[in-house]
C-alpha positions, 0 to 999 in steps of 0.5 A: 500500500502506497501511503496518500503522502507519499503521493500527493508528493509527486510533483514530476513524472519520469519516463524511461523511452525504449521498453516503456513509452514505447514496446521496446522494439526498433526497426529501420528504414532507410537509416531511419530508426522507427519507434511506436508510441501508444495515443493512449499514453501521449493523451495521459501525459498531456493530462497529467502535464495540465493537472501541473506535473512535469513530465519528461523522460530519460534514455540510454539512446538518442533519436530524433523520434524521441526528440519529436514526441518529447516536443509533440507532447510538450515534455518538461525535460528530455535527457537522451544518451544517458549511459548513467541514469543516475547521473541524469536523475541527479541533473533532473533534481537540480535543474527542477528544483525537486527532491527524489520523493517527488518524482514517480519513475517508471522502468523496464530493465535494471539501467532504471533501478537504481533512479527507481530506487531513489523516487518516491514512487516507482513503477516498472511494466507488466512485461518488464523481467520479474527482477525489476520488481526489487525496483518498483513499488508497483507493476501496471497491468499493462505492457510497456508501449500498450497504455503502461504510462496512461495507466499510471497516469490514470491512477496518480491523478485519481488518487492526487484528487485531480482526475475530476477536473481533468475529465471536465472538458470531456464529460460537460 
C-alpha cells in the first residue's frame, strides 16, 4: 500500500523511452530508426502535464523520434544518451528544483533501478523481467508501449484528487 503522502508528493513524472513509452522494439528504414508510441499514453501525459506535473523522460539512446514526441507532447525535460541514469536523475533534481520523493519513475530493465530506487514512487511494466520488481513499488497491468504510462497516469491523478477536473472538458 502506497501511503496518500507519499503521493500527493509527486510533483514530476519520469519516463524511461525504449521498453516503456514505447514496446521496446526498433526497426529501420532507410537509416531511419522507427519507434511506436501508444495515443493512449501521449493523451495521459498531456493530462497529467495540465493537472501541473512535469513530465519528461530519460534514455540510454538518442533519436530524433524521441526528440519529436518529447516536443509533440510538450515534455518538461528530455535527457537522451544517458549511459548513467543516475547521473541524469541527479541533473533532473537540480535543474527542477525537486527532491527524489517527488518524482514517480517508471522502468523496464535494471539501467532504471537504481533512479527507481531513489523516487518516491516507482513503477516498472507488466512485461518488464520479474527482477525489476526489487525496483518498483508497483507493476501496471499493462505492457510497456500498450497504455503502461496512461495507466499510471490514470491512477496518480485519481488518487492526487485531480482526475475530476481533468475529465471536465470531456464529460460537460
Amino acid at each position: 500500500m502506497i501511503s496518500q503522502d507519499k503521493i500527493d508528493r509527486i510533483k514530476a513524472l519520469v519516463l524511461d523511452i525504449d521498453g516503456v513509452l514505447t514496446d521496446g522494439r526498433m526497426g529501420y528504414s532507410d537509416g531511419e530508426e522507427v519507434k511506436f508510441f501508444h495515443v493512449r499514453d501521449g493523451h495521459g501525459i498531456k493530462l497529467a502535464i495540465r493537472a501541473g506535473l512535469k513530465v519528461g523522460a530519460f534514455s540510454g539512446r538518442q533519436a530524433e523520434a524521441n526528440r519529436k514526441r518529447a516536443a509533440e507532447l510538450g515534455f518538461s525535460f528530455l535527457y537522451e544518451n544517458q549511459k548513467n541514469k543516475r547521473e541524469a536523475f541527479q541533473t533532473l533534481l537540480e535543474e527542477n528544483d525537486l527532491n527524489a520523493e517527488e518524482c514517480l519513475y517508471i522502468g523496464d530493465d535494471v539501467v532504471d533501478g537504481p533512479v527507481m530506487k531513489q523516487c518516491g514512487i516507482s513503477a516498472t511494466v507488466a512485461d518488464a523481467p520479474d527482477y525489476m520488481d526489487q525496483f518498483c513499488t508497483f507493476r501496471t497491468k499493462k505492457d510497456g508501449g500498450h497504455g503502461a504510462v496512461r495507466e499510471v497516469i490514470d491512477w496518480l491523478l485519481q488518487k492526487q484528487g485531480k482526475w475530476e477536473q481533468q475529465m471536465e472538458r470531456y464529460v460537460s
